[in-house]
N, C-alpha and C positions, 0 to 999 in steps of 0.2 A: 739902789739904796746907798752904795757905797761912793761914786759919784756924787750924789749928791748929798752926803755928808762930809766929802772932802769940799767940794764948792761952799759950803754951808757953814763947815764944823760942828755940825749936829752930829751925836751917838748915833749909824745905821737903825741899831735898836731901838730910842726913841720916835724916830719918823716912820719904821715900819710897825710898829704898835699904833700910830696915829692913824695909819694907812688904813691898817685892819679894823680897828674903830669905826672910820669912817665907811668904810665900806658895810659893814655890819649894818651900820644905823642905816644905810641906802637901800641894803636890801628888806631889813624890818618896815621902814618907810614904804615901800612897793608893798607888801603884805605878805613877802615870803616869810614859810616857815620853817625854820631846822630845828632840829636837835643840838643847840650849841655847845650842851656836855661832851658832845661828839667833833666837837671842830678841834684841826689842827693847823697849828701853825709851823710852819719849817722852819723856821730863825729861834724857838724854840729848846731851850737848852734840854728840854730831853726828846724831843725830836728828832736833837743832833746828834745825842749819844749813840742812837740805834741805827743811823747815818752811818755813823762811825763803825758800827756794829759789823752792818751788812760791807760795807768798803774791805772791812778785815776778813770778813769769808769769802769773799770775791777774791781776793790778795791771795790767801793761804790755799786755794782752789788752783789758781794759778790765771785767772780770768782779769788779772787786774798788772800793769804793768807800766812801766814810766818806755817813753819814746819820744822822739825828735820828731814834732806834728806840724804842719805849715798852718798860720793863726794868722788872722788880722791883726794888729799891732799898732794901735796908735801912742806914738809917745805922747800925743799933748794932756791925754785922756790920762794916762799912764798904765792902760789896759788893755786884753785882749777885747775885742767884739766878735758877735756870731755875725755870719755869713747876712742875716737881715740887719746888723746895726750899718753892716756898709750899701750906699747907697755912689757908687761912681766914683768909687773909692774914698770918698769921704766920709767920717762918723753919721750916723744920723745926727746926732745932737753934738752941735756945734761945728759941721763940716769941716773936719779937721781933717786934714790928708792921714791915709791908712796906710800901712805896707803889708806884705806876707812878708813871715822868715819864720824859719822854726825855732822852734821853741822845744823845751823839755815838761812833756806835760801826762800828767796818767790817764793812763786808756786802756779801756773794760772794752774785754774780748768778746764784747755781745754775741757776735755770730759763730765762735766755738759752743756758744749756749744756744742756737739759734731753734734746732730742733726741741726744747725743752720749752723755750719759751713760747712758744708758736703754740705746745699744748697745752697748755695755758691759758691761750685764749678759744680754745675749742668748747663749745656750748655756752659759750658768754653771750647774755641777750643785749646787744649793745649796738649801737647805731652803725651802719655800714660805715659810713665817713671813720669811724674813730675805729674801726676792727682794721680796716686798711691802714690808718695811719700809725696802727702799734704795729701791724705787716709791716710797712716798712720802714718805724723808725727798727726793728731786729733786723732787720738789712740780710734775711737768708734768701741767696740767688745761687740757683741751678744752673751751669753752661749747658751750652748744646755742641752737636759737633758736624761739622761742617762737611761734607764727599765733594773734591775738587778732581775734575779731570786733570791728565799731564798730556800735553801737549804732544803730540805722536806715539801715544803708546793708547792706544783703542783700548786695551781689558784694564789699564792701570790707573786708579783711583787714591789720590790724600787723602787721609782723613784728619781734619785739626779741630 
């Protein structure tokens, strides 16, 4: 949205309200049905407040913290992209050469919480595809450890 209200000089907020309109009427057009009292929107000004909300108990928790992160970087774009907007190191949109460098950016200590939130998803009836994919966007991984022989010592064993 913000892309393309810099190309454009359209408000992000008026083209993503068009968005959601438009999608709305497509999915009524198909014959689905919601309970629209119940939709939310993230762009949303009080959607964001509670954004904000939860951002500050992560912070005061101590789960939320500023670091130097290696990002994709396009200047021409004048933003970061995720790991899918780069394709051969170019932007998806508009091929624009990428670079890594880091950057100063916040980042939530998921996997200090990892065990919490893993129960969480315990008795969730929910598609395998999507119970793996919240497994692994928590990112909690066990090492294992390794018994190496030493080389002339028959009983003598590493372990790493």
């Amino acid at each position: 949205a913000e892309q393309f209200a810099i190309q454009t000089g359209t408000h992000p907020e008026v083209e993503t309200k068009k968005n959601i309109a438009n999608f709305k009427r497509q999915l009524q057009m198909l014959g689905f049905s919601y309970d629209w009292e119940k939709e939310v929107a993230t762009t949303d000004v009080e959607y964001v407040k509670w954004t904000q909300w939860i951002f500050l108990q992560l912070y005061k928790m101590g789960l939320a913290s500023q670091s130097e992160v290696s990002v994709n970087w396009c200047p021409a774009l004048g933003t970061v992209l995720s790991n899918e907007e780069v394709i051969n190191g170019l932007s998806e949109r508009g091929d624009h050469p990428v670079t890594r460098l880091p950057l100063r950016q916040w980042v939530l200590k998921i996997t200090e919480y990892a065990d919490r939130l893993e129960q969480g998803l315990e008795g969730l009836d929910w598609p395998s595809g999507t119970m793996t994919a919240q497994e692994q966007w928590i990112g909690k991984s066990v090492g294992t450890e390794i018994d190496f022989n030493v080389d002339g010592l028959d009983d003598k064993k590493v372990t790493v």
